[in-house]
C-alpha positions in Angstrom: 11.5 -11.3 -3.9 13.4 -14.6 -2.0 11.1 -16.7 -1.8 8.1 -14.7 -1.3 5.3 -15.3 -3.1 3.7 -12.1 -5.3 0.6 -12.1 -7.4 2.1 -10.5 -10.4 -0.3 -6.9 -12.1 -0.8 -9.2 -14.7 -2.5 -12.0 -12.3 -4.8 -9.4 -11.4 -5.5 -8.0 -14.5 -4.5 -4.3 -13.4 -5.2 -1.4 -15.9 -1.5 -0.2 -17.5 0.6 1.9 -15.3 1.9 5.2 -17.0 5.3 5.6 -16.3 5.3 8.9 -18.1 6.7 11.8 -15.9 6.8 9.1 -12.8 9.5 10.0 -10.5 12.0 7.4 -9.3 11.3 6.1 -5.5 13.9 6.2 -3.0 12.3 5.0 0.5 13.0 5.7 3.8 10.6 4.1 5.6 7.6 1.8 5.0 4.1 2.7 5.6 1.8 -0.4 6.4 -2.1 1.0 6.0 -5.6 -1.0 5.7 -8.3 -0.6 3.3 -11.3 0.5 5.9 -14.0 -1.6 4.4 -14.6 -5.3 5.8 -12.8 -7.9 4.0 -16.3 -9.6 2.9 -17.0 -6.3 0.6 -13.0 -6.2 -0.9 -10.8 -8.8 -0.9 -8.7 -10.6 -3.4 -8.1 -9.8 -6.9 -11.2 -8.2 -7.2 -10.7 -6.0 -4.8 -7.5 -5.1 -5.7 -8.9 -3.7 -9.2 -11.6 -2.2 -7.4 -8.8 0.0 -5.1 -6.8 0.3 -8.6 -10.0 1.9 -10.8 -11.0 3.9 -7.2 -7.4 5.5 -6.9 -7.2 6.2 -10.8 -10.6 7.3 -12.2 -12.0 8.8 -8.7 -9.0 9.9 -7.3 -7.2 10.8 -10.6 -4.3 8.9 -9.3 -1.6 7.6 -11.7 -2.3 3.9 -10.4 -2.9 2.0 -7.3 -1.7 4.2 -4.2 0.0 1.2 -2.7 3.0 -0.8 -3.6 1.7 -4.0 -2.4 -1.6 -5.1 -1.0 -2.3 -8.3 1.8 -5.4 -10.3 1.3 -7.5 -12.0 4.0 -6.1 -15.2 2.8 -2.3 -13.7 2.5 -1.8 -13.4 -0.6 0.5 -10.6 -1.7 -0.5 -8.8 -4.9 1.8 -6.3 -6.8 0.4 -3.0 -6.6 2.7 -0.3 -8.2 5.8 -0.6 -10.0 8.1 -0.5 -6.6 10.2 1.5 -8.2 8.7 4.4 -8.2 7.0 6.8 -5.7 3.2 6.9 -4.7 1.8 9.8 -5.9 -1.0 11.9 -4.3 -2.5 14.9 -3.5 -3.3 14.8 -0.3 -7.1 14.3 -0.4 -7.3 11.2 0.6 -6.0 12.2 4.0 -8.3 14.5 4.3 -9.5 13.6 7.5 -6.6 13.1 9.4 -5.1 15.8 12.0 -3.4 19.3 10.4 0.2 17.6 11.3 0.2 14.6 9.2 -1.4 16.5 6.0 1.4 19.1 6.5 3.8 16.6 6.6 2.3 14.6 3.5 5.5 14.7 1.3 6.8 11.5 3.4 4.5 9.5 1.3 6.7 10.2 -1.5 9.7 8.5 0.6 8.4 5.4 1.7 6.9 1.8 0.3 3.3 1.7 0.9 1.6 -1.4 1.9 -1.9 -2.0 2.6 -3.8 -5.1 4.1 -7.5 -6.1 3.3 -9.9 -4.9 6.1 -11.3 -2.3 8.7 -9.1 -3.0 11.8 -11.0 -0.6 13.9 -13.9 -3.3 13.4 -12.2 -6.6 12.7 -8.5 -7.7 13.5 -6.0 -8.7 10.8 -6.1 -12.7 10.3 -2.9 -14.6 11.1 -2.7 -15.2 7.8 -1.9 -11.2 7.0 -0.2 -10.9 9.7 2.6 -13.7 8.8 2.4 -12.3 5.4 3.3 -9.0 6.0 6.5 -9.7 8.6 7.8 -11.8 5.5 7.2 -9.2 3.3 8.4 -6.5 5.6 11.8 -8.7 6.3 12.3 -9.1 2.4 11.4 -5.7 1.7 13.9 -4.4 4.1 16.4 -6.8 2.6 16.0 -5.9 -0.7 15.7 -2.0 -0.6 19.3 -0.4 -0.8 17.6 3.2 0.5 16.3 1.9 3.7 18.9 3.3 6.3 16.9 2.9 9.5 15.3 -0.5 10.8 13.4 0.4 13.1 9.9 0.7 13.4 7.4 3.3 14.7 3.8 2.9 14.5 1.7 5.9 13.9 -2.3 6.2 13.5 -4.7 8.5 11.9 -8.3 8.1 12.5 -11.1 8.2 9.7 -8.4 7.5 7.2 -10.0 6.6 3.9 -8.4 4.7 1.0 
């Protein structure tokens, strides 16, 4: 993407993606989440396979439930194919209020991203910070579906994943 550097699956060694019966994404929006455990437990390309094997053989996820994933150090990593739409059930919201988990088709519309770290303990470094407005800029740049630009910021405590 531009000049953007992305830590390929393969530089991470993720497990194959199965694109049998996976649906074709068409975003509307982009979802930016973190990974609730301090970055000193998961972070890197470790920890991306950790989230990858977490979401597939305890979750029974197709793959990795984020598109891309922001490492203490900035680094981008690949997560799934971008073309096509997150898939879940809904159970890992399962803490958050009745509104959002009624409302949990959005997920399928949307590029998920998710940065390294429990922010309600710890901030975000500069480092994923500046990574992520690149990423969102080229994101928005290169995703024909987009139609708004704008942004809106939304939280839900006690949100695991």
């Amino acid at each position: 993407m531009g000049d953007l550097e992305i830590i390929p699956r393969s530089g991470w060694n993720a497990l194959e993606f199965n694109e049998k019966d996976a649906k074709l994404l068409h975003p509307e929006k982009i979802i930016v989440h973190h990974t609730e455990m301090k970055r000193s437990i998961q972070d890197g390309k470790r920890g991306v396979l950790i989230i990858q094997e977490y979401h597939k053989k305890e979750r029974g996820y197709r793959d990795i439930a984020y598109h891309y994933l922001i490492d203490s150090k900035g680094k981008i990593y690949e997560g799934a194919p971008i073309k096509f739409m997150i898939e879940n059930d809904g159970r890992i919201y399962s803490k958050a209020p009745p509104e959002f988990l009624k409302n949990n088709s959005r997920y399928n519309k949307s590029i998920e991203i998710c940065l390294f770290g429990d922010f309600d303990l710890e901030q975000p470094t500069k480092e994923q910070i500046d990574s992520l407005k690149k990423l969102l800029i080229e994101t928005s740049k290169n995703t024909k579906y987009l139609k708004k630009k704008s942004m809106a910021i939304e939280t839900f405590p006690n949100h695991i994943g």
